[in-house]
Phi, psi and omega in degrees: 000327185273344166307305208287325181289340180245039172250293194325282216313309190316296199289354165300296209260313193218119196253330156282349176288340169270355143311299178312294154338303174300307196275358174244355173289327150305320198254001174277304201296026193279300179291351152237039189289300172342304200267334156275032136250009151294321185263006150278332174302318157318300186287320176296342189259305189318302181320305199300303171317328182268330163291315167313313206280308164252044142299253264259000168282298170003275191299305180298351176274319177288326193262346176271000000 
């Protein structure tokens, strides 16, 4: 919601510039989609890694 009020505001005051904005906002988030699924995959692994990691506290936490 606050894009859009401040795409309103933009095409209020300088209306090619809120054009432009339009028509170029699809194609920058085309282009940095690529890098958010590299850092969900980042971040997903670092997790599994950090389970791992603290698996045998775990296990020493359940039987104690």
């Amino acid at each position: 919601m606050l894009k859009f009020l401040v795409w309103c505001i933009l095409l209020v005051l300088c209306w090619p510039l809120a054009l432009v904005a339009l028509v170029l906002y699809p194609v920058i988030w085309l282009l940095l989609l690529p890098f958010r699924i590299v850092g969900i995959a980042v971040g997903s692994v670092l997790t599994m890694v950090w389970e791992i990691v603290m698996l045998p506290a775990r296990i020493l936490r359940a039987i104690f």
